[in-house]
mmCIF file of the N, C-alpha and C atoms, coordinates in Angstrom:
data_MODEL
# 
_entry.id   MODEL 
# 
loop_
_atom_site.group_PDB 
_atom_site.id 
_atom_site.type_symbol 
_atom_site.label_atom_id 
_atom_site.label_alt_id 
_atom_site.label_comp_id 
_atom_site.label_asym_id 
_atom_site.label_entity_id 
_atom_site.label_seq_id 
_atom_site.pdbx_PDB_ins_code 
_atom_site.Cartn_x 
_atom_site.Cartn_y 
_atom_site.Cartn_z 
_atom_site.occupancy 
_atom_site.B_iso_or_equiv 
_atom_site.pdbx_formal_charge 
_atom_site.auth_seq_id 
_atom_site.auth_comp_id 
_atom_site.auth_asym_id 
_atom_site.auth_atom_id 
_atom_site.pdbx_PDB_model_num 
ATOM 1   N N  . UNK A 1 1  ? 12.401 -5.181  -6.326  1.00 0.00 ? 1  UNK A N  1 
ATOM 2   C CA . UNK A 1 1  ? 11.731 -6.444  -6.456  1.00 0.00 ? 1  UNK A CA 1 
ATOM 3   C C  . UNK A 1 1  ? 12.724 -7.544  -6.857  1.00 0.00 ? 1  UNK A C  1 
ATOM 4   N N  . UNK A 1 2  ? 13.853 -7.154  -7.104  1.00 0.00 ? 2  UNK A N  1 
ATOM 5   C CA . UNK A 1 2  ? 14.775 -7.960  -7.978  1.00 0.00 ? 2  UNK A CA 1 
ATOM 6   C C  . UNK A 1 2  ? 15.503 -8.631  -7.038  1.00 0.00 ? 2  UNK A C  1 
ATOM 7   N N  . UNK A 1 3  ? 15.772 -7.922  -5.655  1.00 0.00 ? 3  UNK A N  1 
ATOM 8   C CA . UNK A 1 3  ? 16.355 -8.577  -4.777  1.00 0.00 ? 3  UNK A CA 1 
ATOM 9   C C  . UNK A 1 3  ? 15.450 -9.208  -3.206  1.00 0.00 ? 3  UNK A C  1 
ATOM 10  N N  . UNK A 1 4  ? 14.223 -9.405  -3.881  1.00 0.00 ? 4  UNK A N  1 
ATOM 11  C CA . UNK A 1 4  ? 13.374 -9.943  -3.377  1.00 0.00 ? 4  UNK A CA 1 
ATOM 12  C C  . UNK A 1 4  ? 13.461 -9.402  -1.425  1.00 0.00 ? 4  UNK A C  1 
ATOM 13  N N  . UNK A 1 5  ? 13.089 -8.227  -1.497  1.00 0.00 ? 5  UNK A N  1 
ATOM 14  C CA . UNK A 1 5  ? 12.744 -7.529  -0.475  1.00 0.00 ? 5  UNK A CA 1 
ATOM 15  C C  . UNK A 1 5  ? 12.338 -7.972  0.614   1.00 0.00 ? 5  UNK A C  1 
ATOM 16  N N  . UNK A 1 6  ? 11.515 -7.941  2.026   1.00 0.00 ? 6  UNK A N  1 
ATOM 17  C CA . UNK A 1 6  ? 11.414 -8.554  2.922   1.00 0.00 ? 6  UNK A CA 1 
ATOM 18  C C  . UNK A 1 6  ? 10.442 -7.553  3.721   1.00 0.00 ? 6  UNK A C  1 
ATOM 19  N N  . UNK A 1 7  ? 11.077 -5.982  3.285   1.00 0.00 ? 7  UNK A N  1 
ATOM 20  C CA . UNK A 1 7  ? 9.732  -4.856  3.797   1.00 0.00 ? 7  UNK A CA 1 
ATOM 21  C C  . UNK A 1 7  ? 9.885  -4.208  2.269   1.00 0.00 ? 7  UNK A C  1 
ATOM 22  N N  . UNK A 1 8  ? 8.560  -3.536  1.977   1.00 0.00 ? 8  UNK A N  1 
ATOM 23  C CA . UNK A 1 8  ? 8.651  -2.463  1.165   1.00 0.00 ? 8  UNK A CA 1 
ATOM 24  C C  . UNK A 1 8  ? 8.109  -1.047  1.707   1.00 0.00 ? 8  UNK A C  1 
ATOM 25  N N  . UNK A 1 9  ? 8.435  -0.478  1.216   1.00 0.00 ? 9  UNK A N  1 
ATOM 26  C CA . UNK A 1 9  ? 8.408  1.021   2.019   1.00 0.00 ? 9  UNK A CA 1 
ATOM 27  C C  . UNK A 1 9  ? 7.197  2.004   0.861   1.00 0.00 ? 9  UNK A C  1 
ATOM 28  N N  . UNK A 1 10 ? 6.404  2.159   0.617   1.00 0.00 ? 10 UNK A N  1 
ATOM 29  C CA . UNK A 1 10 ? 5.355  2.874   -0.445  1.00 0.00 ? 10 UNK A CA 1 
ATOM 30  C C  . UNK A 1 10 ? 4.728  4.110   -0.305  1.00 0.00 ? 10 UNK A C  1 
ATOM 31  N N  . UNK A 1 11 ? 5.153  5.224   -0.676  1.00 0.00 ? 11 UNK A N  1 
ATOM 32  C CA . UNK A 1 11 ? 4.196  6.526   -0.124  1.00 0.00 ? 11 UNK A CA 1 
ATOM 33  C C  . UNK A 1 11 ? 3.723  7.018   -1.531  1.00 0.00 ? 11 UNK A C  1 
ATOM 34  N N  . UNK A 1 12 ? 2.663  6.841   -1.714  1.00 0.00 ? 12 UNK A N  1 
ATOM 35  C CA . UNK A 1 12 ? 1.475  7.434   -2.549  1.00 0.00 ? 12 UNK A CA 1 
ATOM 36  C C  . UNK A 1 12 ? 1.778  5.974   -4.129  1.00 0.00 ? 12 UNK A C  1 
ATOM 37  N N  . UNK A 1 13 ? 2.108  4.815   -3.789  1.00 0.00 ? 13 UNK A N  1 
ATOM 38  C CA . UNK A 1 13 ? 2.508  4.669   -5.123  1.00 0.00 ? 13 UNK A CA 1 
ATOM 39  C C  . UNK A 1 13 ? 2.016  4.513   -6.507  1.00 0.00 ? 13 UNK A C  1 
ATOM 40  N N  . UNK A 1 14 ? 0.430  4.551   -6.107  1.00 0.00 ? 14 UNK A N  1 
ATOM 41  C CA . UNK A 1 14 ? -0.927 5.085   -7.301  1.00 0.00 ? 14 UNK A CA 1 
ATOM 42  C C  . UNK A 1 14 ? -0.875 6.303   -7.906  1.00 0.00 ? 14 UNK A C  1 
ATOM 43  N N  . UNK A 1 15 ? 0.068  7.090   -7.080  1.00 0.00 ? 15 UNK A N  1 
ATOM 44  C CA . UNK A 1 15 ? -0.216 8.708   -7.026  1.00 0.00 ? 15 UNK A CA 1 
ATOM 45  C C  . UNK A 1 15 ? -0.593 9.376   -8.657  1.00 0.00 ? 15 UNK A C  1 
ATOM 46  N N  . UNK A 1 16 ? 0.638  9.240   -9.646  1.00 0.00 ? 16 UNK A N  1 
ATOM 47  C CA . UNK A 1 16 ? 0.269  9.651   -10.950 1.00 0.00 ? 16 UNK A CA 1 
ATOM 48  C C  . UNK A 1 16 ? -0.072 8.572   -12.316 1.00 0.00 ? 16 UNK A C  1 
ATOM 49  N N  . UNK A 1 17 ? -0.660 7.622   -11.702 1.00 0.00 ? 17 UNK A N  1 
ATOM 50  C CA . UNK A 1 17 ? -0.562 6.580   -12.120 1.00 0.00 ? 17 UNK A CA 1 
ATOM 51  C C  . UNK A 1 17 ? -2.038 6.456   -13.225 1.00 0.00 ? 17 UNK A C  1 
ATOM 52  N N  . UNK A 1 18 ? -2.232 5.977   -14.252 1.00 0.00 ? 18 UNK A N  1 
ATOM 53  C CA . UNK A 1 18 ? -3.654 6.230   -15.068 1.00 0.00 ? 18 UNK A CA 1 
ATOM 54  C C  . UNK A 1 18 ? -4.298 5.002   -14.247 1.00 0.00 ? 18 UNK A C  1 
ATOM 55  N N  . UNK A 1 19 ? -5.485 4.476   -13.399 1.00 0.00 ? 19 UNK A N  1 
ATOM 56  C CA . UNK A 1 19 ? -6.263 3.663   -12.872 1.00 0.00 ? 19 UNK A CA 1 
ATOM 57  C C  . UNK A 1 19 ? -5.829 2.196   -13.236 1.00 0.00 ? 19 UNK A C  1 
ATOM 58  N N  . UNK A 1 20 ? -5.684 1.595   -14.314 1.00 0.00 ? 20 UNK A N  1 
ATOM 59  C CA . UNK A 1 20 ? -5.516 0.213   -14.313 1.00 0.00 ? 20 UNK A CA 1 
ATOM 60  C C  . UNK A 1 20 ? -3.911 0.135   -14.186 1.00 0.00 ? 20 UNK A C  1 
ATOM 61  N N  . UNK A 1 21 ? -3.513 1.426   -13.966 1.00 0.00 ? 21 UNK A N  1 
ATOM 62  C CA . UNK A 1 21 ? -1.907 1.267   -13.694 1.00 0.00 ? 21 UNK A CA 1 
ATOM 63  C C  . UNK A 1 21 ? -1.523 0.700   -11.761 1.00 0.00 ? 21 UNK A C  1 
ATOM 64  N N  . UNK A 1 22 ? -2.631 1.459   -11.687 1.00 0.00 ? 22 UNK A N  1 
ATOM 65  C CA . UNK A 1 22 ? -2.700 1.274   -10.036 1.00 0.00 ? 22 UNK A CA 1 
ATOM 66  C C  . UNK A 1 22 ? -3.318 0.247   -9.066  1.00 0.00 ? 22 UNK A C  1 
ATOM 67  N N  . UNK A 1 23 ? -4.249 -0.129  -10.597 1.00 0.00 ? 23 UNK A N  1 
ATOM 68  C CA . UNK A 1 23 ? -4.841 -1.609  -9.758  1.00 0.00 ? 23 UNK A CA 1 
ATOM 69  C C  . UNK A 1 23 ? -3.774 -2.747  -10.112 1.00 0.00 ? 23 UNK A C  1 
ATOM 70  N N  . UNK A 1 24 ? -3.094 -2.348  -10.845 1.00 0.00 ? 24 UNK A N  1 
ATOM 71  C CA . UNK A 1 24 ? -1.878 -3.747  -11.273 1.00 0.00 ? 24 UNK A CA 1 
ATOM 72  C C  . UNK A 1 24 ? -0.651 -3.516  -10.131 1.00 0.00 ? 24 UNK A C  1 
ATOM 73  N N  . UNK A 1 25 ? -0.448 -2.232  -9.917  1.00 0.00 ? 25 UNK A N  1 
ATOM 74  C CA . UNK A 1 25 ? 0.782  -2.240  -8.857  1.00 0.00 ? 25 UNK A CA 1 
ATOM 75  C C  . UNK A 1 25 ? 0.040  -2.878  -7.568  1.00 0.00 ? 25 UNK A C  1 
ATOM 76  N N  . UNK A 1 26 ? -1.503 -2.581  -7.047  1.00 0.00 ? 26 UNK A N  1 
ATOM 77  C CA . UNK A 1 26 ? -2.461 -2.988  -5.911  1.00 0.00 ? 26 UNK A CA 1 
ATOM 78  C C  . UNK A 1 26 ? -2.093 -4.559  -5.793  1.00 0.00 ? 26 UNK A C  1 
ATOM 79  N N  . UNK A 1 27 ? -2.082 -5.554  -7.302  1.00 0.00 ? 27 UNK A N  1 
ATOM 80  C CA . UNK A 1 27 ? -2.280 -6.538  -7.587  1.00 0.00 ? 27 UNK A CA 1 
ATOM 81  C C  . UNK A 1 27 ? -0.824 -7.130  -7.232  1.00 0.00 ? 27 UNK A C  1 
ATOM 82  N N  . UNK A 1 28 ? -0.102 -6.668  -7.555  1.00 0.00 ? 28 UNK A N  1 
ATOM 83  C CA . UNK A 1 28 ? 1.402  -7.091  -7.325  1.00 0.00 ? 28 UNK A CA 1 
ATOM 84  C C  . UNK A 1 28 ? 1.440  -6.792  -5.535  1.00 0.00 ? 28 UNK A C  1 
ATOM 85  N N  . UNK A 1 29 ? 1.263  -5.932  -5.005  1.00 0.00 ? 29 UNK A N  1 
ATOM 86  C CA . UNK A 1 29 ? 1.103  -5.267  -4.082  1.00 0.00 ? 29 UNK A CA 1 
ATOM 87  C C  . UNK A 1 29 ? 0.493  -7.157  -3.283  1.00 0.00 ? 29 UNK A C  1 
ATOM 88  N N  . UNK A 1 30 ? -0.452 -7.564  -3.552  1.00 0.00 ? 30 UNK A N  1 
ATOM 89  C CA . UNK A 1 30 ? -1.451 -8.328  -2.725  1.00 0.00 ? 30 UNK A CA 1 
ATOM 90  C C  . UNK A 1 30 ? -0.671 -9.633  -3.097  1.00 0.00 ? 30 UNK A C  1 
ATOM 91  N N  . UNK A 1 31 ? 0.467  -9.876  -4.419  1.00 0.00 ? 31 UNK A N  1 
ATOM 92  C CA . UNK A 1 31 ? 0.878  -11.176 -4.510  1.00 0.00 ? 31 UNK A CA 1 
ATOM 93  C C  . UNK A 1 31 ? 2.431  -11.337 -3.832  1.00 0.00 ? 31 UNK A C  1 
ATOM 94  N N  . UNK A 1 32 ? 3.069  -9.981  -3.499  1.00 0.00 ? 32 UNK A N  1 
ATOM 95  C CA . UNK A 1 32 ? 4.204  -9.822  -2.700  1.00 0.00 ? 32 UNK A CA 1 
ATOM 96  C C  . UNK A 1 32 ? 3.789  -10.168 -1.224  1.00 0.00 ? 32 UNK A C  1 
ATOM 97  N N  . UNK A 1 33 ? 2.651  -9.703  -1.099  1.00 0.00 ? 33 UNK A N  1 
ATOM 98  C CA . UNK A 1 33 ? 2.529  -9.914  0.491   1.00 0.00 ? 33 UNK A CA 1 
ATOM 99  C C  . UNK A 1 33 ? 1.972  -11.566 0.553   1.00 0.00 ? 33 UNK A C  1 
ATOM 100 N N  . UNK A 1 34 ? 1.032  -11.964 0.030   1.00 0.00 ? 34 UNK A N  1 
ATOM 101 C CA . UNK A 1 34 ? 0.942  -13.483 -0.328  1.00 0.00 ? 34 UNK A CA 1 
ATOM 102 C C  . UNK A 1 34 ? 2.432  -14.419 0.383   1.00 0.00 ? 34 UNK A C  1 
ATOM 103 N N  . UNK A 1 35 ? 2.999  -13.425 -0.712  1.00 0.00 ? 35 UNK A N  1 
ATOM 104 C CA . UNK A 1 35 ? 5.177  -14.070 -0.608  1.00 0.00 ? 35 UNK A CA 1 
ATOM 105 C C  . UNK A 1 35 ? 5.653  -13.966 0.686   1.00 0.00 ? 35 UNK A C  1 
ATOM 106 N N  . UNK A 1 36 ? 5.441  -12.894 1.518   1.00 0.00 ? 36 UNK A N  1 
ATOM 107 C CA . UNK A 1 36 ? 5.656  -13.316 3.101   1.00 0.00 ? 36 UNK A CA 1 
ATOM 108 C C  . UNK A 1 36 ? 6.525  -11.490 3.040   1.00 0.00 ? 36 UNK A C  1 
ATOM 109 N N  . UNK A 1 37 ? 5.955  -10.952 1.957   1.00 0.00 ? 37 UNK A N  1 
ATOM 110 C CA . UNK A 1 37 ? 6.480  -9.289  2.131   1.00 0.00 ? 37 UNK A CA 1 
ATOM 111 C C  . UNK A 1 37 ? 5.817  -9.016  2.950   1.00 0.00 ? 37 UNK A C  1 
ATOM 112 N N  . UNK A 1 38 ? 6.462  -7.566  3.860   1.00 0.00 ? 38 UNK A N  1 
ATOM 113 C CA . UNK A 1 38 ? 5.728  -6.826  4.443   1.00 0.00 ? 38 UNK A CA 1 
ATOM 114 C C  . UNK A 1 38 ? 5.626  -5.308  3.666   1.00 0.00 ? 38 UNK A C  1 
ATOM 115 N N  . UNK A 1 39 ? 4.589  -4.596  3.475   1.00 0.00 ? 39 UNK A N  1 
ATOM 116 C CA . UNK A 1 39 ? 4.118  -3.581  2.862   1.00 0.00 ? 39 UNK A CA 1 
ATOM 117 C C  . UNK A 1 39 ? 3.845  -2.570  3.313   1.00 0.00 ? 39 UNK A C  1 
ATOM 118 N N  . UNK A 1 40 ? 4.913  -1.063  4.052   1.00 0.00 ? 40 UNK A N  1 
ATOM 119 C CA . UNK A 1 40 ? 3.588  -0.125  4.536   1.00 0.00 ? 40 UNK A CA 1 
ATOM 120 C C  . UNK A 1 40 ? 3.426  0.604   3.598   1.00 0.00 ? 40 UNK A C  1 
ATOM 121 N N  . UNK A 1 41 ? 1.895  1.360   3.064   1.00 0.00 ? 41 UNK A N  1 
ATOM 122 C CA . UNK A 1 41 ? 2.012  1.777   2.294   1.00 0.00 ? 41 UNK A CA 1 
ATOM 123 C C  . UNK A 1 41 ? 0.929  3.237   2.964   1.00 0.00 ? 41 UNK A C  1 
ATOM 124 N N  . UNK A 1 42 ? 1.734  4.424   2.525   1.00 0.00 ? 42 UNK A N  1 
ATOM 125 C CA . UNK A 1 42 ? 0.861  5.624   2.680   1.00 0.00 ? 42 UNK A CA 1 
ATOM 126 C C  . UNK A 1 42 ? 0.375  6.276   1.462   1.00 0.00 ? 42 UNK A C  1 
ATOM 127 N N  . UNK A 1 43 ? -1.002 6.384   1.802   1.00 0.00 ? 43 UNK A N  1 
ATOM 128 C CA . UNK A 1 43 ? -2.064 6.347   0.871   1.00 0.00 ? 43 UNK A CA 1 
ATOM 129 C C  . UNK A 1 43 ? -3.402 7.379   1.176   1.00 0.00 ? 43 UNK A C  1 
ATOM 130 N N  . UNK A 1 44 ? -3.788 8.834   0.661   1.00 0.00 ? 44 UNK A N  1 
ATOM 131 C CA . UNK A 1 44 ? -5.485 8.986   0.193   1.00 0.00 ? 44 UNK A CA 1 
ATOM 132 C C  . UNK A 1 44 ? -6.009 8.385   -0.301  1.00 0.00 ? 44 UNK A C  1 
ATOM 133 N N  . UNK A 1 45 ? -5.484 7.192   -0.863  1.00 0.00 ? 45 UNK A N  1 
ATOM 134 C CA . UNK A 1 45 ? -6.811 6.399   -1.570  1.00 0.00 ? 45 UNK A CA 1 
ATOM 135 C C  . UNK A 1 45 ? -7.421 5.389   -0.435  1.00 0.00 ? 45 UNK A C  1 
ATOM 136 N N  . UNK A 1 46 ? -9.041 5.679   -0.449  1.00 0.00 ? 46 UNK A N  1 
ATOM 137 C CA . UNK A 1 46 ? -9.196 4.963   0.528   1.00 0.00 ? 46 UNK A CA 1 
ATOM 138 C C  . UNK A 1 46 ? -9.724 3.044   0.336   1.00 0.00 ? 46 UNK A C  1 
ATOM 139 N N  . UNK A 1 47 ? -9.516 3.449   -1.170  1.00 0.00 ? 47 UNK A N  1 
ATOM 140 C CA . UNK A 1 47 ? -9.664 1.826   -2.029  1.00 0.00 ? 47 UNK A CA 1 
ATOM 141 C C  . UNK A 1 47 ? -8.179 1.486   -2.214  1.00 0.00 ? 47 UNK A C  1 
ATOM 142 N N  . UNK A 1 48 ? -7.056 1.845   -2.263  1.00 0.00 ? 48 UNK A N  1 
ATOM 143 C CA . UNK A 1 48 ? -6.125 1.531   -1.792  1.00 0.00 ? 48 UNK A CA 1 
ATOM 144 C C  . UNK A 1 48 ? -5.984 1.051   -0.677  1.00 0.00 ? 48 UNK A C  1 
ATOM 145 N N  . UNK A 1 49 ? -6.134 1.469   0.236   1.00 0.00 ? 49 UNK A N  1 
ATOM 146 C CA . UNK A 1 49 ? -6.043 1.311   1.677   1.00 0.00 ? 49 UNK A CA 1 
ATOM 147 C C  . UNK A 1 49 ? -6.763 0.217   1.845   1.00 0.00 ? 49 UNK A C  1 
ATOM 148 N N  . UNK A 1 50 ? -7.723 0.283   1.776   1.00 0.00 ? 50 UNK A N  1 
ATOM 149 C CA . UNK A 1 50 ? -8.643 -1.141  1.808   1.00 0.00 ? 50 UNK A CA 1 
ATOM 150 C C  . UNK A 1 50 ? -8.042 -2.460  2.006   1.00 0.00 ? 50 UNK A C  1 
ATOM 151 N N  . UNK A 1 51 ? -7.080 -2.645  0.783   1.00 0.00 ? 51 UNK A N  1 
ATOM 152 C CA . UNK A 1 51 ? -6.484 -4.003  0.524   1.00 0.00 ? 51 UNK A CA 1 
ATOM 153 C C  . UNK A 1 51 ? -5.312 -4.235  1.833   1.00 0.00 ? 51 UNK A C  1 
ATOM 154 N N  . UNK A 1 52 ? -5.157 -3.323  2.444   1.00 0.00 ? 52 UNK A N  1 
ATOM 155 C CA . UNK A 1 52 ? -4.353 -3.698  3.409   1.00 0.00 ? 52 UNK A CA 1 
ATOM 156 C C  . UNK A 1 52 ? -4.978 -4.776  4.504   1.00 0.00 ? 52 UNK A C  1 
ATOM 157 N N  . UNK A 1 53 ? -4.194 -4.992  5.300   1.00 0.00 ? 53 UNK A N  1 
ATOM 158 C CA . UNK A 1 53 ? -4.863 -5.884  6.813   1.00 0.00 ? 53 UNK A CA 1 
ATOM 159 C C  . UNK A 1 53 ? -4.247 -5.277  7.532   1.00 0.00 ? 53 UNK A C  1 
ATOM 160 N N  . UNK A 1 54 ? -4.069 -3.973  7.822   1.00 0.00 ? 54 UNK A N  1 
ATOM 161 C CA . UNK A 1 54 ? -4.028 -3.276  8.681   1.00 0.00 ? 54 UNK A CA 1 
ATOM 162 C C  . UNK A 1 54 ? -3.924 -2.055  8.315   1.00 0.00 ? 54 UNK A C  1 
ATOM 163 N N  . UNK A 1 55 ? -5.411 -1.052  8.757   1.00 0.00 ? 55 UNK A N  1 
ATOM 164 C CA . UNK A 1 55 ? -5.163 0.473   8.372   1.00 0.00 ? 55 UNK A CA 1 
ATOM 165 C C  . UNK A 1 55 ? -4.883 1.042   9.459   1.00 0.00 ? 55 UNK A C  1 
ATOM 166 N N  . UNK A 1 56 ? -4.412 2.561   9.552   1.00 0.00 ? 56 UNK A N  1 
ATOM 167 C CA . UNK A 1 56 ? -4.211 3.545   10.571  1.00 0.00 ? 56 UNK A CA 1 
ATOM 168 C C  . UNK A 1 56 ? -4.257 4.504   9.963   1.00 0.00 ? 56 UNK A C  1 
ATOM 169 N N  . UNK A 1 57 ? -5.431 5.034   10.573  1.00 0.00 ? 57 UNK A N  1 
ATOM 170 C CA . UNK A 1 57 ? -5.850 6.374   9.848   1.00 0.00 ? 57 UNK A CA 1 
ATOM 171 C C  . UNK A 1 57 ? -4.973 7.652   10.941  1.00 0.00 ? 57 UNK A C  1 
ATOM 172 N N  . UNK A 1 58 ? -4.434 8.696   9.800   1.00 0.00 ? 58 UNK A N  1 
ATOM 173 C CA . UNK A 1 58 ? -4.000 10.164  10.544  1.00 0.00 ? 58 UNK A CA 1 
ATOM 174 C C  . UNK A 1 58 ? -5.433 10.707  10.379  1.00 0.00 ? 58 UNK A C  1 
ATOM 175 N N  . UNK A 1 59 ? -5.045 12.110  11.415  1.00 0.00 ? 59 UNK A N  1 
ATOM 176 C CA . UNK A 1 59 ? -5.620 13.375  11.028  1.00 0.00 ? 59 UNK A CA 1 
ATOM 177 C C  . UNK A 1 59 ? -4.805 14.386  11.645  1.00 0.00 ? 59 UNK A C  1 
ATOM 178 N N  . UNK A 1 60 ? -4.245 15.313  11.226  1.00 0.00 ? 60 UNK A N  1 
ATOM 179 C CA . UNK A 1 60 ? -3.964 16.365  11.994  1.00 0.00 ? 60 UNK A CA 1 
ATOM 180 C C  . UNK A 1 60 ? -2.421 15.666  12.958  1.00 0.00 ? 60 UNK A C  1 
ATOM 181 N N  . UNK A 1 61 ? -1.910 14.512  12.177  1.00 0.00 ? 61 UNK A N  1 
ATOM 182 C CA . UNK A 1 61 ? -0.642 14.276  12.954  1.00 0.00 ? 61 UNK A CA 1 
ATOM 183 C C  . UNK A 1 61 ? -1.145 12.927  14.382  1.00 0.00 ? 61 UNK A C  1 
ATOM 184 N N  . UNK A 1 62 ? -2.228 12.804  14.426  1.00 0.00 ? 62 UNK A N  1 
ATOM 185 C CA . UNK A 1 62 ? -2.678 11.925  15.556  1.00 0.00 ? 62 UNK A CA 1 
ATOM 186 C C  . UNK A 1 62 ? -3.259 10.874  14.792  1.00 0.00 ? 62 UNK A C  1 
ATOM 187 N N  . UNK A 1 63 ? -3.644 9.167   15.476  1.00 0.00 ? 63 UNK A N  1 
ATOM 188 C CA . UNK A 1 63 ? -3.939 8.380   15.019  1.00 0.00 ? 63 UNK A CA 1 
ATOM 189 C C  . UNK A 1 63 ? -5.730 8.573   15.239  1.00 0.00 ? 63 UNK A C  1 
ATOM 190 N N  . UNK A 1 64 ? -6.005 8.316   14.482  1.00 0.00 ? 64 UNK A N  1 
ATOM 191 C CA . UNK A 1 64 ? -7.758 8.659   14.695  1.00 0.00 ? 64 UNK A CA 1 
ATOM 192 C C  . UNK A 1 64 ? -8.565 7.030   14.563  1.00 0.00 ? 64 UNK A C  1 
ATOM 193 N N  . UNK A 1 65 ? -8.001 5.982   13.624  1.00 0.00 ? 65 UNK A N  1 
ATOM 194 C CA . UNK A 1 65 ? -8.072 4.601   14.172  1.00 0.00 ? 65 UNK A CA 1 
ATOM 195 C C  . UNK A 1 65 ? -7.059 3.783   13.671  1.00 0.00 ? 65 UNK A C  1 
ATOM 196 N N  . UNK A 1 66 ? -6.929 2.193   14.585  1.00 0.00 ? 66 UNK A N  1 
ATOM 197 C CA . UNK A 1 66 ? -6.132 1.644   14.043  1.00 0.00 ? 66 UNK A CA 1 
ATOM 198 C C  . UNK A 1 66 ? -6.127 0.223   14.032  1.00 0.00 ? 66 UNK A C  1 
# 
């Protein structure tokens, strides 16, 4: 964040996180992209996912929507 990024790269980053830990990274998450970041982030959470503007769901290695 320090060198003010341009993509960020995220796989699970709620993962062990206690709940208001994860809605504050979500929150930072929604004011980076605001900033003109781009974010992919892979995620089971499907309230995670949510906040995106663009999901793509797997299953089984194939795109099931997108």
């Amino acid at each position: 964040m320090i060198r003010k990024p341009k993509v960020i790269l995220a796989d699970e980053p709620t993962g062990s996180l206690h709940s208001s830990q994860g809605e504050e990274i979500m929150q930072r998450f929604k004011r980076l992209y605001d900033e003109g970041v781009t974010i992919v982030q892979v995620t089971h959470n499907e309230r995670n996912a949510a906040v995106g503007h663009r999901v793509i769901e797997l299953q089984d290695g194939w795109i099931t929507r997108s």
